[in-house]
N, C-alpha and C positions, 0 to 999 in steps of 0.2 A: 803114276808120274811122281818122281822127287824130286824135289829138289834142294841141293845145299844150304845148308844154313849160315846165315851169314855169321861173324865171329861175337863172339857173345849173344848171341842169339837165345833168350827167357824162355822159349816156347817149346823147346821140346823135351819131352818126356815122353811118358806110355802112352799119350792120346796123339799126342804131334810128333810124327816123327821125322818130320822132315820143315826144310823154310817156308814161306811163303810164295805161292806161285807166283811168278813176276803176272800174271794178271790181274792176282788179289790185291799184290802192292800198290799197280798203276788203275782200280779203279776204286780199293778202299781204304787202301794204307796212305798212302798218297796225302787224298782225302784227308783224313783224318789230322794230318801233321802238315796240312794247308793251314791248320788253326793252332799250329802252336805259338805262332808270333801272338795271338789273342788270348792265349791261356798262361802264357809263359810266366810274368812274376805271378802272377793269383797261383800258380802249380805252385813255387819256391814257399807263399806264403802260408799255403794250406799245408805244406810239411812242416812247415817249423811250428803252427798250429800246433798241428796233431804230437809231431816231436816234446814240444811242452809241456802236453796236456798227458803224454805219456810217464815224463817223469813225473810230473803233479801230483800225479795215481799212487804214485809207486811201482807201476807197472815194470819201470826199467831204470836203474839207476843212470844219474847223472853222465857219470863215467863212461858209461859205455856207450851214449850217443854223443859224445862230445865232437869228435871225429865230423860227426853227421852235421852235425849243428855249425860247426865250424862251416864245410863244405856250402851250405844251404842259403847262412849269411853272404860267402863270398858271391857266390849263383844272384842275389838279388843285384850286384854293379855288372853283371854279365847280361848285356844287349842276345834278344831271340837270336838275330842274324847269326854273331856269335859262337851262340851253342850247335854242339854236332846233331843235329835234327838228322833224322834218318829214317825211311818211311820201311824201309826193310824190318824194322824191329816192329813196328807197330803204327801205334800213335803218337802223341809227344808224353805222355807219360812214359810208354815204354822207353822210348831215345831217353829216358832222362834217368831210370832205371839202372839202364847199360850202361852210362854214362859213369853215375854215382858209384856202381859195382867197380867199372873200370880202374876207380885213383880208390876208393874206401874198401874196397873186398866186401868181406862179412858187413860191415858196420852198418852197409848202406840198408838190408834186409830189417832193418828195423822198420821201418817206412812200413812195411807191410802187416803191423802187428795193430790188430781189428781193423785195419781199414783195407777198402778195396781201390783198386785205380781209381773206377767210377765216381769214386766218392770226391778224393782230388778233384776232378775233372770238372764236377760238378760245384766244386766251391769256387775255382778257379773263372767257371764261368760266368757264376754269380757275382763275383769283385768286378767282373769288363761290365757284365751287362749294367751292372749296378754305376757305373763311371758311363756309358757309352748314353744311358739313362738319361742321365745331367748333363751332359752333351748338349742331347736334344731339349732337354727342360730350355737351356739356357737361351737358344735359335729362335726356341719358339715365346719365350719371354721377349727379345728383341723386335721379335715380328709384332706382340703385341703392341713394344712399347714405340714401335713404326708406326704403327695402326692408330695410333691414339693420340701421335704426335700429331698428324696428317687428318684425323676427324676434328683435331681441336683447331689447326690451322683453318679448315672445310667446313668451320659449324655453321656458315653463314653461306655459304656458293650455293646459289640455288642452283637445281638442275629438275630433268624429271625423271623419276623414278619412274622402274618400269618392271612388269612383270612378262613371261614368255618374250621378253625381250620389245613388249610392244609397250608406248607413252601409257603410264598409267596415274600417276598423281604429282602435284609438284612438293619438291624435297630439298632435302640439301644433300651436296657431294659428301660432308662429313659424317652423315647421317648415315649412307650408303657405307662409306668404310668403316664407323664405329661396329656394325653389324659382323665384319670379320674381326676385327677388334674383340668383340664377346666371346665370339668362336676360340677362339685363341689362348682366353682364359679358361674356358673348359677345357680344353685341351694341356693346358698345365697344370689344370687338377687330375687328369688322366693318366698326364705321367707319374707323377705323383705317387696316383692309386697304383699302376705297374712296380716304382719302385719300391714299395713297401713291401709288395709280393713278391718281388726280389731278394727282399732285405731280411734274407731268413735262410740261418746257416742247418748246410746236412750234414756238417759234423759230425761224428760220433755215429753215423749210421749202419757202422758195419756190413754185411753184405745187402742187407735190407732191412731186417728185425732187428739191428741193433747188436751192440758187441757186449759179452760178459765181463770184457773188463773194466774196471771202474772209471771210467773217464766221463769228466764232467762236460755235459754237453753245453753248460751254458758260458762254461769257460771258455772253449772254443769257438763259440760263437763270439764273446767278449776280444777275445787273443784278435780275430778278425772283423775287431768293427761291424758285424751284423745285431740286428735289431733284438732278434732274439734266435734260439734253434726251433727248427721246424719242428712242428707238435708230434707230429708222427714221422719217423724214420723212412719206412717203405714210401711216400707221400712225397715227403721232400729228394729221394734219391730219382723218381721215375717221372714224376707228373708234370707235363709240358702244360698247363695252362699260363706259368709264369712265362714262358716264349709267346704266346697266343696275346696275354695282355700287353708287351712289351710292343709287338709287333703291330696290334694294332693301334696300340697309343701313338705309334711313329707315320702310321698309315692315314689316321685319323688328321692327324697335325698336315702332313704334303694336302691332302683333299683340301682341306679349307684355303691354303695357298694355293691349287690348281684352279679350285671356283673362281679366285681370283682372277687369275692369271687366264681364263678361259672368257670372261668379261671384258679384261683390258686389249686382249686381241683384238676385240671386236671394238671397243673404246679408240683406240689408237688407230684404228685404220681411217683414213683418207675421207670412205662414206661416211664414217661422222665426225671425227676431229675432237672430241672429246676431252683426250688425254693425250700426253707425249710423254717416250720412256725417256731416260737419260739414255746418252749417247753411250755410254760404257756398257751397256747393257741389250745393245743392238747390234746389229752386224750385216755389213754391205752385201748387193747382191754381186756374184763374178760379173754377170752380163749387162745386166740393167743399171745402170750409174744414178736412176733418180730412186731406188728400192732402200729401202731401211727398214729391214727387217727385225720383227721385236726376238733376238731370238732366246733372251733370258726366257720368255714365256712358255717356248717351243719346248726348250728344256725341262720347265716345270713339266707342262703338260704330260712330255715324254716319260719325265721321271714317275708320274704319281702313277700311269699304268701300269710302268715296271713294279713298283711298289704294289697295288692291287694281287699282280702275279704272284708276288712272293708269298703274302699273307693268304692270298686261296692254295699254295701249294702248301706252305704250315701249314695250314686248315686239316688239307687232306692227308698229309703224313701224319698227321697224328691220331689217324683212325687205325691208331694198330693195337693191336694185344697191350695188357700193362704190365711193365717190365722187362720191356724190348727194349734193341739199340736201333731199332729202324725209325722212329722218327726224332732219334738223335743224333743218328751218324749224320745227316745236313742239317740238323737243325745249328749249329755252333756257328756256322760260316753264314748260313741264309739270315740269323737272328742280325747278326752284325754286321751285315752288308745291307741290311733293312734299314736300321734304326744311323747308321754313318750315310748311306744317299736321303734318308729323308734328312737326318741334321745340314746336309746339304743344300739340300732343297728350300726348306725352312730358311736357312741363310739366304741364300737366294732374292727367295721373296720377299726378306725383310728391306734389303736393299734394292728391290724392284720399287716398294711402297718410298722408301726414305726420297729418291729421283725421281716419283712421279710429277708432272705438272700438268696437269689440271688447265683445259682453259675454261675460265671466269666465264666469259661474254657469250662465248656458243654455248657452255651449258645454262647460262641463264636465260637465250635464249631459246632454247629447246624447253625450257621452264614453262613459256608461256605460249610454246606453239600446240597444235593438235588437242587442242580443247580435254587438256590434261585438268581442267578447272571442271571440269560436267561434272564429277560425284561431287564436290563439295557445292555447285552451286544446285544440283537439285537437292542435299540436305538443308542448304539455305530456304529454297521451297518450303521443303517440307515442315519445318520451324517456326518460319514468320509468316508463312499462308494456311498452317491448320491443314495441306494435301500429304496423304499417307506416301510415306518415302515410296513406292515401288509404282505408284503414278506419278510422283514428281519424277522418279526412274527413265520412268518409258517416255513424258512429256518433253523433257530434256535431250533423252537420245531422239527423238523424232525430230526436234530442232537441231542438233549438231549434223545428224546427217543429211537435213533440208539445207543446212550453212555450207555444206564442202569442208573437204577432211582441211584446207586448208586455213579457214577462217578461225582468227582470233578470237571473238566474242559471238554473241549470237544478241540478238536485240529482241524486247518486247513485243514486239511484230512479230515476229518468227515465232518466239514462245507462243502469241495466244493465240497462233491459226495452228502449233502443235495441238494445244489442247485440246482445241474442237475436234483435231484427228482424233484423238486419242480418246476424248473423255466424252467429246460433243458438245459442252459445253467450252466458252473462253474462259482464259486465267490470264491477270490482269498482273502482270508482277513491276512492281515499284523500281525506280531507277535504283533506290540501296542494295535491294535483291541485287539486281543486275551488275553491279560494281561489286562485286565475291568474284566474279571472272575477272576483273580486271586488273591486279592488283597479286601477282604468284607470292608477292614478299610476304604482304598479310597473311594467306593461306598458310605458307607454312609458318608464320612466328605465331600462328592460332593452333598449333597444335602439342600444348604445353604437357601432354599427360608423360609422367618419367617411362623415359626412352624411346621418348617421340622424336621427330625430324624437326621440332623447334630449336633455332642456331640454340637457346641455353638451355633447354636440357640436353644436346648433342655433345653440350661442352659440360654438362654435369655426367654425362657419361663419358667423357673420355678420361676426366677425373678423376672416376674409380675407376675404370683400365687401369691408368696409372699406379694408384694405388693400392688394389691386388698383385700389379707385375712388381711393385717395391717387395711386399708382402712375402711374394714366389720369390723372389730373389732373395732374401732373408732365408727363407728353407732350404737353397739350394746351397747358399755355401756350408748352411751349419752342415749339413751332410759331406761337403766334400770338405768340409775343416776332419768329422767323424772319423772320416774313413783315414782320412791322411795321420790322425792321431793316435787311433788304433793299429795302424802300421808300425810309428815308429816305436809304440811302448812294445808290439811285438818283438820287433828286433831287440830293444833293450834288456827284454825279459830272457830272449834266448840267449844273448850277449851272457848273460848274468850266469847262465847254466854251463860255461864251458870256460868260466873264471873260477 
C-alpha cells in the first residue's frame, strides 16, 4: 500500500518510500503533535541553545546561521495555535522542521548538526515539566497555608477524635487538620525532590553517546536555565524515572486532599453535623429542593482516582526495553494532564479548607459524649492507684459497658463492682480520679508533648507550617525568577550573534 507524501514531506528516502498511512497519522502522528502546544517555546528555546552553543565551538560560523537565529527569535512571539502544526509530517518537531525548510531552505539543516529531534524534545519537556512543577508546588503551598490558617483558628475546638471512624479520644478540630497540614509540607519537599531531577539538561547528547563535536555541555545547560547537564548522555536522553517522580509527587499531593475531602463527606452530612462547606462549593439537587450536595468533594474524590489510573498506567508503560519511544510516545501528554488536574485539585481543596465552618457546640459536644474519656481515665488509674494499665484497661471497659454506650461519666460504684468482676477483689477510686472524665478541656490542654492535640502546641505547630510554606515560597520563586532569567540572557545572547 502507498501512499502520497504530503509536500515537503522529511521522510522519504531509501527506507520510506512512501507518506504515512493515514492510520499511522490518526493513531500516532496525531498523538504526538496533541503535545505541541506543550513542547512549543521549550522546542524554539532548545534550538537557539543548541544554535549558540554551535557557533561557541566553532563548529559553524556566525554567518551562516544568522538566517536561522533570526527565524527562531521571531518563533518565540509566535503563539502554538498559530504555528502550521501538521500531524502528516510527524511530531511537532517534524511540523516545525518543514516549517523552518519552507521560508530558510538550506539554512534550516543546521538544527540538525549533533543533535537528534529526540533531544529537542526532550529539553523542551523538561522547561513545561520543570514550570508545570511550580505550578503544583505553589497549590499545594496554599493548601498548606489553608491548613494552618484553619488549625491555628481550631487550636482550641474541642472535638473527638476518632479512629475507623469510631469516638476514640477527645482532641481538638485544629489538631485534626494540623495533621494534613504536615502532610502537605512533605509533599512540597516532594516536589521539590521531582524538580531537581527535572532540572537537568540533555544537551549536547547526540544520538545517545554523545556528539564529537565540541560543544560545551554545560553551556547549554547554562544557555537554558538547568541546574546542570545530565552526567550521562544515554541516561538523561531515555530514562523515564524523572515522569515516575514528577507524577507521583502530583498523585501524592490529590491523596492527602482526597483523605480530606473523603472525611468531610462524612463530617458534613446531616448524621453528624459536624462541618458545613461554603455555599460556592456545593451544588443543589434537580429534584429534591432541601439537598445540598458537597460536590467540591465528589470532584476531589473523583479526581484523585483518575489520578491513581494515570500514574499505575506510567508505571506500566515504562516496563519497556531502554531506548524505546513506547513509553514515551504517551508519556508527554499523560505527565501534563497529571500534574495540571492534580494542580487543580490541590486548588480545589485549598479553597474547600479556607470556607469550612466548623460547628463549635456539636463538636464539643461529641467531645464529651461516648466515654471518649475511658483511656485516659484508666491511665488516671493506673498512676494514682499503683493498678498495672491493662487491668485498669479491662476495669474501666467493664464499667463503661455496665454504664450504656450512652452515659457520660461512670461513678465509683460502677468502678468497684467492675473490679470485683474483673479482679475479685474491689477498687476504691477517689472522687479526683473520677473528675479526669468530667472535664474533655483539661484532658486535652494535658496533652502538651510537641505535636500533641494541646490548643498551644496545635498552635506551635501551625507556626511552623507557616513558616516552612514562607521558606517553599522563597524556593519557588528563586526558581521561576532562574528560569525566566536564563531565557531572556538566552535571547540576548542569540540577539548578539546575528548583529
Amino acid at each position: 500500500m502507498t501512499h502520497t507524501a504530503p509536500d515537503g514531506y522529511l521522510g522519504t528516502d531509501a527506507r520510506i518510500t512512501s507518506g504515512p498511512a493515514p492510520e499511522l497519522v490518526e493513531a500516532g502522528y496525531e498523538l504526538e503533535t496533541r503535545d505541541a502546544p506543550l513542547l512549543h517555546r521549550g522546542l524554539t528555546l532548545a534550538d537557539l541553545a543548541h544554535v549558540t552553543a554551535l557557533v561557541e565551538c566553532g563548529a559553524v560560523p556566525a554567518g551562516r546561521v544568522a538566517p536561522l537565529l533570526c527565524r527562531l527569535l521571531e518563533l518565540l512571539d509566535v503563539p502554538a495555535a498559530d504555528f502550521p502544526y501538521d500531524p502528516r509530517y510527524g511530531d511537532a518537531y517534524n511540523s516545525r522542521e518543514r516549517e523552518l525548510q519552507r521560508t530558510l531552505g538550506d539554512s534550516a539543516g543546521w538544527l540538525h548538526l549533533g543533535r537528534t529531534r529526540r533531544e529537542a524534545g526532550r529539553i523542551a519537556f523538561r522547561l513545561a515539566l520543570r514550570g508545570r512543577l511550580l505550578d503544583l508546588h505553589e497549590a499545594v503551598s496554599a493548601l498548606a497555608g489553608a491548613l494552618a490558617a484553619a488549625e491555628q483558628r481550631h487550636a482550641a475546638t474541642l472535638w473527638a477524635d476518632s479512629t475507623y471512624l469510631q469516638p476514640a479520644q477527645p482532641s481538638t478540630f485544629g489538631h485534626y487538620l494540623g495533621g494534613f497540614a504536615e502532610q502537605a509540607t512533605r509533599h512540597l519537599r516532594r516536589i521539590g525532590a521531582a524538580y531537581a531531577t527535572a532540572d537537568v539538561c540533555p544537551g549536547g547528547a547526540g544520538g545517545a553517546g554523545g556528539t564529537r563535536l565540541p560543544l560545551d555541555r554545560d553551556r547549554i545547560a547554562e544557555l537554558l536555565g538547568f541546574a546542570a547537564p545530565g552526567r550521562h548522555t544515554r541516561d538523561a536522553m531515555w530514562s523515564t524515572d524523572v515522569l515516575v517522580d514528577a507524577a507521583t509527587a502530583a498523585v501524592q499531593s490529590v491523596l492527602t486532599v482526597d483523605q480530606l475531602a473523603e472525611d468531610l463527606e462524612i463530617f458534613a452530612s446531616p448524621a453528624f453535623g459536624y462541618v458545613t462547606l461554603d455555599a460556592s462549593l456545593c451544588r443543589a439537587s434537580v429534584l429534591m429542593p432541601q439537598k445540598r450536595n458537597p460536590y467540591a468533594l465528589a470532584v476531589i474524590r473523583g479526581g484523585a482516582g483518575t489520578l491513581v489510573g494515570r500514574l499505575t498506567g506510567l508505571l506500566a508503560s515504562g516496563r519497556t526495553p531502554s531506548a524505546r519511544t513506547d513509553n514515551w510516545l504517551y508519556a508527554y501528554g499523560e505527565v501534563d494532564g497529571t500534574l495540571g488536574l492534580a494542580t487543580r485539585l490541590v486548588r480545589l481543596g485549598a479553597a474547600v479548607v479556607a470556607g469550612l465552618r466548623p460547628d463549635a457546640a456539636e463538636l464539643g459536644r461529641r467531645a464529651r459524649a461516648h466515654q471518649v474519656w475511658a483511656a485516659d481515665l484508666a491511665e488516671e488509674i493506673a498512676v494514682r492507684l499503683g493498678v498495672d494499665y491493662r487491668t485498669a484497661y479491662r476495669v474501666v471497659g467493664r464499667a463503661v459497658a455496665g454504664s450504656g454506650q450512652g452515659a457520660g461519666t461512670v461513678t465509683a460504684e460502677v468502678l468497684r463492682s467492675a473490679a470485683v468482676a474483673v479482679t475479685g477483689a474491689p477498687l476504691d477510686v477517689p472522687a479526683s480520679v473520677l473528675a479526669v472524665a468530667e472535664d474533655a478541656a483539661a484532658l486535652v490542654d494535658a496533652r502538651r508533648a510537641p505535636g500533641a492535640a494541646g490548643p498551644a502546641r496545635v498552635r506551635d505547630h501551625a507556626e511552623a507550617v507557616t513558616a516552612s510554606v514562607a521558606g517553599q515560597d522563597l524556593w519557588r520563586r528563586a526558581r521561576r525568577h532562574r528560569a525566566a532569567d536564563a531565557e531572556a540572557r538566552l535571547v540576548a545572547t542569540a540577539g548578539a550573534l546575528v548583529r
